[in-house]
C-alpha positions in Angstrom: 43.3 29.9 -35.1 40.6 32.5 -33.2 38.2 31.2 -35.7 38.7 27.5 -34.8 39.1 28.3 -31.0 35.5 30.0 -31.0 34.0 27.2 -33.5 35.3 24.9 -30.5 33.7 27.0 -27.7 30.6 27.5 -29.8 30.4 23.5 -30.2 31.0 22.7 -26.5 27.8 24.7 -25.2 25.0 22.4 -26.1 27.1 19.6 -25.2 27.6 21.0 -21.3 23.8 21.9 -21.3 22.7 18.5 -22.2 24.7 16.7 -19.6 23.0 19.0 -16.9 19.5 16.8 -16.6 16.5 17.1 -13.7 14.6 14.1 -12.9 11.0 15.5 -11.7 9.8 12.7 -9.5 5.9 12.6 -8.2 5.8 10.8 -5.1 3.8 10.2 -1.9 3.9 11.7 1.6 5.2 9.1 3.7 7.9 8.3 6.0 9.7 6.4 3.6 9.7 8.4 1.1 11.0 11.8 3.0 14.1 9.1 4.1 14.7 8.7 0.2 14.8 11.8 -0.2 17.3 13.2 1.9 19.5 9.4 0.9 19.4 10.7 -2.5 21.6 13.7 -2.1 24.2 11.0 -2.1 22.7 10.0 -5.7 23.3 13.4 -6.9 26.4 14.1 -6.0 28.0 10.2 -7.6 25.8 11.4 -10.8 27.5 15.1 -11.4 24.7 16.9 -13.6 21.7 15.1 -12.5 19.6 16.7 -9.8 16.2 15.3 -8.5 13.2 17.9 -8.2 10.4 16.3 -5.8 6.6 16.9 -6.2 5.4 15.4 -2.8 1.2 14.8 -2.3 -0.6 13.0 -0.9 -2.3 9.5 -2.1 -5.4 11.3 -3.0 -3.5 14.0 -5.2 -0.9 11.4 -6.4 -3.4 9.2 -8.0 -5.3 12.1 -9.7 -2.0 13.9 -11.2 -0.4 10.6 -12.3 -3.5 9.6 -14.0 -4.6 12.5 -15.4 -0.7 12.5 -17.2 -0.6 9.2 -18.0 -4.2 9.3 -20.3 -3.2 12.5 -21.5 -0.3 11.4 -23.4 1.6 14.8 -21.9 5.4 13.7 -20.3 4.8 15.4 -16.4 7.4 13.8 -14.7 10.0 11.3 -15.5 9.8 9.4 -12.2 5.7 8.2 -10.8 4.8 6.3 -7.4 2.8 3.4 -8.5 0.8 0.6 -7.1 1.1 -2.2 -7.7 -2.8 -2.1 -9.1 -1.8 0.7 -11.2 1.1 -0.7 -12.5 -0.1 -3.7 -14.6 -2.9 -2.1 -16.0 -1.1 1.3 -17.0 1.9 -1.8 -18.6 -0.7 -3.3 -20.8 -1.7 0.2 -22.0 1.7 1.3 -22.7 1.9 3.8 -20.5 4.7 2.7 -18.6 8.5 1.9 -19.4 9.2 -2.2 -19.5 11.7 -2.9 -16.7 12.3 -6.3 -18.2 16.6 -5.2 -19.2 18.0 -4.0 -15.4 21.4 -3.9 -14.8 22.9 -6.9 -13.6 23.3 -5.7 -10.2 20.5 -5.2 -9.6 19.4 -8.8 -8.9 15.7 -8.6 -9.3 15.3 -12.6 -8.5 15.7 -11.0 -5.1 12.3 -9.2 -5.1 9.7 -10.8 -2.9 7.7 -12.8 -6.0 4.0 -11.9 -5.2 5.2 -7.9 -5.2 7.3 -8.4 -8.3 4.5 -10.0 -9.7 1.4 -7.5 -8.9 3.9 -5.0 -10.3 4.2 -7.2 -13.6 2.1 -7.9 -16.8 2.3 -11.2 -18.8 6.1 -11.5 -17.2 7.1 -8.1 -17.9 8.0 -6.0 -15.0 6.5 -2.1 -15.0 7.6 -1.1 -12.0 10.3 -1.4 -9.5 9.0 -1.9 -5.4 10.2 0.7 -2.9 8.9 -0.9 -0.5 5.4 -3.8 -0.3 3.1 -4.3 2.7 0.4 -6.5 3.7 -1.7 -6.3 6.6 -1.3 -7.8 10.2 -3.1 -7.5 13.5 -1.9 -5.5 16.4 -2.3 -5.4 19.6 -1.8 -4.3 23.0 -0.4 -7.6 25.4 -0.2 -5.7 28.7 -3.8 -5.2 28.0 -4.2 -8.8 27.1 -2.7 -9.8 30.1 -5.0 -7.2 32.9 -7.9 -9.0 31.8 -6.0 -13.1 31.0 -7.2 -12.9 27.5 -5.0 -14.6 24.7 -5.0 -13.8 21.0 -5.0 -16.8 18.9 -2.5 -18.0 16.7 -5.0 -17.8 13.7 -7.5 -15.0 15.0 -11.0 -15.0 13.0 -13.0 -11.7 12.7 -15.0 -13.4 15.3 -12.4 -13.8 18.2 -11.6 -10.2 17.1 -15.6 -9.3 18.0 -15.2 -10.9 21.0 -12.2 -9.9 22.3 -12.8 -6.6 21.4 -15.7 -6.6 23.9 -14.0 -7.7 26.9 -11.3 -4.8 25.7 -13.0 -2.2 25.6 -12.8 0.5 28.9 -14.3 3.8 27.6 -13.7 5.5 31.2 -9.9 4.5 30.2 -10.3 6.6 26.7 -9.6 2.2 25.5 -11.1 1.7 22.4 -11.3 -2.1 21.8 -11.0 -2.0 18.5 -9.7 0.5 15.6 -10.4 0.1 12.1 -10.2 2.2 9.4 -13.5 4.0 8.4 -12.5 7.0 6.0 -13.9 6.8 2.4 -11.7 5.3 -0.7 -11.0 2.3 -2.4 -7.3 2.3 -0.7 -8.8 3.0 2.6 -11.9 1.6 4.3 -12.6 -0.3 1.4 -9.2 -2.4 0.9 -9.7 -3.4 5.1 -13.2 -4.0 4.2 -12.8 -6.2 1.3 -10.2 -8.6 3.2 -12.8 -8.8 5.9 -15.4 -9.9 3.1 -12.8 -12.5 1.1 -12.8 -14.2 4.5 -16.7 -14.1 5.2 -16.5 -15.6 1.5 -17.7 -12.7 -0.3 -16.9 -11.7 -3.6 -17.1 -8.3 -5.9 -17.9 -10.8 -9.0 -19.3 -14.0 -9.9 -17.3 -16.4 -12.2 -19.6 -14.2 -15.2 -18.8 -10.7 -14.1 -22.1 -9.8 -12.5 -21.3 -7.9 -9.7 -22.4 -9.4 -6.1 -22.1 -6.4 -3.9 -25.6 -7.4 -2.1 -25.2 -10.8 -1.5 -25.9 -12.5 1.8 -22.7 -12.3 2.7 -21.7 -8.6 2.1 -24.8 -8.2 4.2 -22.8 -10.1 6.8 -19.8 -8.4 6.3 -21.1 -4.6 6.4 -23.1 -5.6 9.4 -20.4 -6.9 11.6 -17.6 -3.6 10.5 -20.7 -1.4 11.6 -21.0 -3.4 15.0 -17.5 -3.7 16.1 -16.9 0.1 15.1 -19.6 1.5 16.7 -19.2 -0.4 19.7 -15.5 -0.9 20.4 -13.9 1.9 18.3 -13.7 5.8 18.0 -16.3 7.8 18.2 -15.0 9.5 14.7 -13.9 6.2 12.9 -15.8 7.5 9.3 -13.1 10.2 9.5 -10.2 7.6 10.5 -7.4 6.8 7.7 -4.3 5.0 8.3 -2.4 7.8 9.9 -5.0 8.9 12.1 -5.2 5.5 13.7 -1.8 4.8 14.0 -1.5 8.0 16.2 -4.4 6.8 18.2 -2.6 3.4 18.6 0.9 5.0 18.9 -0.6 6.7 22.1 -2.4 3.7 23.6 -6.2 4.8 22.9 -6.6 0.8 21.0 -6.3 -2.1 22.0 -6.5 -3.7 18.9 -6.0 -2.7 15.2 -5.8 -4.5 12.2 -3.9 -2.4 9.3 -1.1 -2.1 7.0 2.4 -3.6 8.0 4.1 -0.5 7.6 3.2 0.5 11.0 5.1 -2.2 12.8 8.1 -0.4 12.9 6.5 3.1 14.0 4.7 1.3 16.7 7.7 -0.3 18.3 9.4 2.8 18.0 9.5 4.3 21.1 10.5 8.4 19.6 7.2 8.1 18.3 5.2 5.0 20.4 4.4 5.8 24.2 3.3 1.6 24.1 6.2 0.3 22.4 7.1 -2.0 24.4 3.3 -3.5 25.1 2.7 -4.3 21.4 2.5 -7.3 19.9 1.1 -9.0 16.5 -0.6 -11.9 14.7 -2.2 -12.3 11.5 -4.2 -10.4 10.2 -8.0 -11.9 11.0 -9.9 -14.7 8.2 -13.0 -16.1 9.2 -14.9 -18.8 6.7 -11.1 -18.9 4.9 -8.0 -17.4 5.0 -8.0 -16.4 1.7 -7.8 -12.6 0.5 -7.7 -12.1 4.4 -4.3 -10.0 4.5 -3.9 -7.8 1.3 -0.4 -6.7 -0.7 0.6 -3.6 -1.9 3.6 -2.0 -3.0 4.4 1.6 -3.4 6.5 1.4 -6.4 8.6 3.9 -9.0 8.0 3.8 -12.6 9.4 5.6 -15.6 6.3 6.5 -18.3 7.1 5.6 -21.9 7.2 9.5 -22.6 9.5 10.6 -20.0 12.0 13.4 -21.2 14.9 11.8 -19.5 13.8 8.1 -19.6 17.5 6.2 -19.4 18.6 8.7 -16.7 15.1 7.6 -15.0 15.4 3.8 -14.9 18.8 4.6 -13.8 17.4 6.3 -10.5 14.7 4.2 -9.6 17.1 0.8 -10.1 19.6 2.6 -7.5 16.4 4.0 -5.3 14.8 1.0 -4.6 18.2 -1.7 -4.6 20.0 -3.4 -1.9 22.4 -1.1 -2.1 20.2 1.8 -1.5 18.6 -0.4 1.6 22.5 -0.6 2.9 22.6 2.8 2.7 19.1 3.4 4.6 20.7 1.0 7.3 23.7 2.6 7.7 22.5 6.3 7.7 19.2 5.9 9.6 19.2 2.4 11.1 17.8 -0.9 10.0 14.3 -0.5 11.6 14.1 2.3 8.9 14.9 0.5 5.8 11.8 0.1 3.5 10.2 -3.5 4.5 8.7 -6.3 2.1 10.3 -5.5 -1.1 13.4 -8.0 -1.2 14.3 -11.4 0.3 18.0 -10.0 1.3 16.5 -7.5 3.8 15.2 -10.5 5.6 18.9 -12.1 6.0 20.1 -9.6 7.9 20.7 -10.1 11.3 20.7 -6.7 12.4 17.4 -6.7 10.8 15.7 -9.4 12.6 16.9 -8.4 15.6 15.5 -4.7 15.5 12.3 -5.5 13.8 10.6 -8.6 16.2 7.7 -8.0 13.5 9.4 -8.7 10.1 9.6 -12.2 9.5 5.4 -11.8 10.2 5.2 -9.1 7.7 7.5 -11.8 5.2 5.0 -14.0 5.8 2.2 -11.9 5.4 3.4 -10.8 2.1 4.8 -13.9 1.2 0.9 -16.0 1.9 -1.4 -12.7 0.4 -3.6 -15.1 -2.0 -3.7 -12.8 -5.1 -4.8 -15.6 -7.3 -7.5 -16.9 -5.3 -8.7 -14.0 -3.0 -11.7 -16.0 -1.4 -14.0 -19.1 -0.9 -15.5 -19.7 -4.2 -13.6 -18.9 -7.6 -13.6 -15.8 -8.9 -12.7 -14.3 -12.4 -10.4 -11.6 -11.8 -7.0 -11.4 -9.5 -6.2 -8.6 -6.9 -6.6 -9.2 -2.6 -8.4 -5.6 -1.6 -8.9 -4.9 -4.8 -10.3 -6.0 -8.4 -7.2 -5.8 -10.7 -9.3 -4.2 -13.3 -9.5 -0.9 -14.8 -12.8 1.1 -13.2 -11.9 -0.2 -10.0 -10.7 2.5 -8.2 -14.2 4.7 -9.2 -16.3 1.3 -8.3 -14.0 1.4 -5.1 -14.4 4.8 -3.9 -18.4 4.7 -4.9 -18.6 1.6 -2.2 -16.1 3.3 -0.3 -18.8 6.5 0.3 -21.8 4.4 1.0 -19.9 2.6 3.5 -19.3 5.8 5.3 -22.2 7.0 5.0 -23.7 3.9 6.5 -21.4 4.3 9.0 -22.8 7.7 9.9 -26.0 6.5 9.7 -26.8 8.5 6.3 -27.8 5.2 4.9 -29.7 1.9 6.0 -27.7 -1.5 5.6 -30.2 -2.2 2.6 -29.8 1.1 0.7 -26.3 -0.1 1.2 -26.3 -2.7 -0.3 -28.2 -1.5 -3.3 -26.2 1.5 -4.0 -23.1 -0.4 -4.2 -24.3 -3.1 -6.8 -25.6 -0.3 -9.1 -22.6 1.2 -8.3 -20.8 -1.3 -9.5 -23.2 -2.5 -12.1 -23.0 0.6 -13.9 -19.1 1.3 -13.5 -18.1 -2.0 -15.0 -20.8 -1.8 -17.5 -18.9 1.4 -18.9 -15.6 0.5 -18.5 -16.0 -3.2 -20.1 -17.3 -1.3 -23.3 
């Protein structure tokens, strides 16, 4: 009897041990993300031996670590933060977990289609969106209204030029116009390439030969540098998303076109001294509208070697449902719930009626052209971005001669050079 009685004990040990899992989760710093966080405690505690350990970086430090364990084959965490330009290409590598066989709750005909589709790969889904953005135009109406101006329904980077003239009040600290002009293919370059999709420009012909000094990149990088350097900060090359929005959040702009996401910061009034002056409009085309408001999506993944991979997919279907959104709502309010991710979110009236901006930002999302991203065809898909692999090291190369132009480190013709042999010989090694 003692010897079946310890047998018994011996048995139950590895049992108990097994059923006490960690999920390691690599995310982003960001808003949204500390609010998933402290929702998740509630996860833990209806999942009795799972427990979430958080690496938080930054997007910089994200993208290195999760690439650097994706091509290494080696199982670093069992939950990423995605993209949704990382997302199709790491799918078609294998990299990633198909997503294809969620559970029936979890409704994913729900999901905004062109996010569920960047975060897809010949129909098979590879990640699951916490939250998708596009970009919009914002702007300061009391401002407007001092000097009679009106921003048009369908503003062109030109009306932008010019209003930002008649804006700008440097004895006021009033910079007419903010834009983004830190280097990085998900910074200066992704509000940079929608400004070129709508002057018609293109990173590739219809053969793959790069066009980064056409006529009309010319166009393009000579217009940013004008409007910056005369309507915006003094230090714009050092001037990332979060940077700006404080800037705007204190009423230094009178004008910024940028991600979505900030919509809800900026009529926040905890955190907004303007919030009630703001207002929006699209984000600005010129020669089209094409490509001229981008789409992302931070998203969570499971990689194919995960150590806990079913307990995984389990987490990130609960993290980024509408039952988690629900939750958001009810816990922090609904002007904090993540935006462009599902259609439900948009069918709430408590919603609409706390975020004037979100039926914009549906739209925005909704109308991003990821199939035809400017004027003339073009080969590959992908708004501010090329949805190839090599992109994000052709990106950030552009990215740092834009700065330095910018700075004045380079003339608009070396410019323009650098970044086609840039380019040139990126693609040339990565299409091998």
């Amino acid at each position: 009897m003692r010897k079946t009685t310890l047998l018994a004990l011996m048995l139950s040990l590895p049992l108990a041990a097994a059923a006490d899992t960690t999920l390691t989760i690599a995310t982003i710093a960001n808003g949204d993300m500390t609010i998933m966080q402290q929702i998740a405690s509630r996860y833990e505690q209806s999942h009795p031996g799972v427990h979430l350990q958080w690496k938080i970086m930054s997007d910089a430090e994200l993208r290195k670590e999760n690439l650097a364990a994706m091509s290494s084959g080696q199982a670093g965490f069992d939950v990423i933060t995605v993209g949704t330009y990382e997302a199709p290409l790491w799918g078609q590598k294998g990299w990633l977990t198909p997503l294809n066989a969620l559970p029936a709750d979890y409704d994913a005909d729900d999901l905004l289609k062109p996010v569920r589709k960047a975060l897809s790969s010949n129909n098979t889904l590879y990640a699951l969106p916490f939250y998708g953005e596009s970009s919009m135009t914002y702007y300061r109406k009391d401002l407007f209204a001092a000097k009679n101006l009106t921003m048009p329904d369908d503003p062109s980077w030109s009306d932008i030029n010019r209003l930002a003239a008649k804006l700008t009040d440097r004895a006021k600290g009033i910079n007419g116009l903010c834009l983004r002009g830190s280097a990085g293919w998900g910074d200066n370059v992704a509000l940079i390439t929608t400004m070129a999709n709508g002057y018609g420009a293109q990173w590739f012909d219809d053969r793959w030969q790069p066009m980064l000094n056409s006529p009309e990149w010319r166009e393009v990088l000579q217009d940013y540098v004008q409007m910056v350097r005369d309507y915006g900060p003094s230090d714009t090359v050092k001037n990332s998303f979060g940077e700006i929005l404080r800037l705007m959040a204190q009423g230094k702009c009178a004008m910024w076109v940028d991600s979505t996401v900030a919509a809800g910061m900026l009529v926040n009034p905890q955190i907004s001294m303007v919030a009630d002056k703001i207002d929006f409009a699209p984000a600005p085309g010129e020669l089209t509208r094409n490509g001229s408001n981008w789409l992302w999506a931070w998203a969570l993944a499971v990689p194919t070697n995960a150590p806990n991979k079913q307990q995984a997919v389990e987490f990130i279907s609960w993290a980024t449902s509408r039952a988690y959104i629900k939750q958001v709502a009810e816990t922090v309010g609904w002007g904090a719930v993540p935006p462009g991710s599902r259609n439900s979110t948009y069918e709430q009236a408590d919603y609409i009626r706390l975020a004037p901006y979100a039926k914009r930002v549906k739209a925005a999302v909704e109308s991003a052209s990821v199939e035809q991203p400017t004027l003339g065809p073009v080969p590959y898909q992908g708004v501010q971005y090329v949805s190839i692999p090599g992109f994000d090291r052709m990106g950030n190369a552009v990215g740092e001669n834009i700065a330095a132009l910018l700075a004045g480190k380079l003339t608009l013709d070396e410019t323009l050079t650098r970044n086609q042999q840039a380019v040139t010989q990126i693609y040339a090694e990565t299409a091998r």
